[in-house]
N, C-alpha and C positions, 0 to 999 in steps of 0.2 A: 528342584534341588538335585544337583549331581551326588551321585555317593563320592565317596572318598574311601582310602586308606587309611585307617588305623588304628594307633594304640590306645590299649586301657592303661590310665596312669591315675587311678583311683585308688590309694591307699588301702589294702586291708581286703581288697575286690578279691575275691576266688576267679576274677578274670584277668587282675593285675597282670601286665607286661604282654596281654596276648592282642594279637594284632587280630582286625574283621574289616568288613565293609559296612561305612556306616553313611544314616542319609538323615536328612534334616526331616523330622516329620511335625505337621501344622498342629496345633491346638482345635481342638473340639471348637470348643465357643465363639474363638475367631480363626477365622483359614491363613489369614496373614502372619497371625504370629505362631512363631515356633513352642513346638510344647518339650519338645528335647530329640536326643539322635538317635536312632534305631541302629544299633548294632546286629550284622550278621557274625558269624563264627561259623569256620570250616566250610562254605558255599550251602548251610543249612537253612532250608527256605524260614525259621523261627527266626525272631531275633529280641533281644535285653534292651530298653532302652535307661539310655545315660546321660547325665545332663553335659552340660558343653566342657566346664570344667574337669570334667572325668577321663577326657580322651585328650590325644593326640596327632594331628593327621599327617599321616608319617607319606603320602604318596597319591597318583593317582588310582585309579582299580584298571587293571590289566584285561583284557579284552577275555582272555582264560579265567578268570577270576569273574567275570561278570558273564560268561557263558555257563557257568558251573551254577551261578545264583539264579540266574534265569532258570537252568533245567530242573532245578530243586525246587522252581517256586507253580512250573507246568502243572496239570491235573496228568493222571498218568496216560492219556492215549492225548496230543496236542496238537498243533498244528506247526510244522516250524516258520512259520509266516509272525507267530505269537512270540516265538522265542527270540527270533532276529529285533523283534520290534522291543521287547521286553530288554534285552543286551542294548540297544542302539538308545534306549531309557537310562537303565546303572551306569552306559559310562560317558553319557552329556554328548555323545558323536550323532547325530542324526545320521551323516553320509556315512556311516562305517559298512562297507561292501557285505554281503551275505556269504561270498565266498569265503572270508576272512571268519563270521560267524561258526559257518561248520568246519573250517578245517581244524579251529580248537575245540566243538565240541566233537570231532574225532581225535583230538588230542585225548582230550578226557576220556573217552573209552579206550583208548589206548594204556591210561595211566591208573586205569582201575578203578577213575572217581564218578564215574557214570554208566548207565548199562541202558541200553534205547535197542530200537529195531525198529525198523521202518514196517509201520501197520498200514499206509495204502500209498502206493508210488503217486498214483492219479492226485491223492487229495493233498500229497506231500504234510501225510499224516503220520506223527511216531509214535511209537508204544515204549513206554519208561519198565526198565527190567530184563 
């Protein structure tokens, strides 16, 4: 399942009107059917799940927006081999270039919504913080 954009239009929801990324996740008992959608909120690797009629899917997920949810959902020292593949997953692109990967997740450090450092050039390993 690709994720999507969007919104909460659940009545009464303490998340009412806020937009996430959300993905179709399978049912325990059978893999085929759906058990409902897993919303993220703010690129936070957690997410609330909601049944179908609770949302609205207002768009696709932006390559920035699914680099942000990739690095949120990393262990803190990673590989970025795990995070291009994890990105090229949330947003249904297999071919989406890796040069394209990091020049948004240096967008994001640039924009104060992530903090990394390169922990081994060799292993093209980073360290989160």
């Amino acid at each position: 399942y690709i994720m999507q954009k969007i919104v909460i239009t659940k009545q009464g929801d303490p998340n009412e009107g806020r937009d996430g990324l959300a993905e179709v996740i399978a049912s325990a008992d059978n893999p085929d059917a759906a058990a409902g959608i897993a919303v993220y909120f703010n690129g936070g690797p957690g997410f609330t799940i909601y049944g179908f009629n609770d949302i609205k899917t207002i768009g696709n997920v932006t390559v920035y927006e699914a680099t942000r949810l990739a690095f949120n959902q990393q262990r803190d020292i990673f590989s970025i081999l795990d995070l291009v593949r994890s990105v090229r997953r949330i947003t249904g692109r297999e071919y989406l270039m890796d040069g394209t990967i990091l020049r948004r997740l240096r967008e994001l450090r640039e924009d104060g919504r992530v903090k990394y450092t390169i922990f081994d050039y060799t292993t093209a390993k980073y360290k989160k913080g």
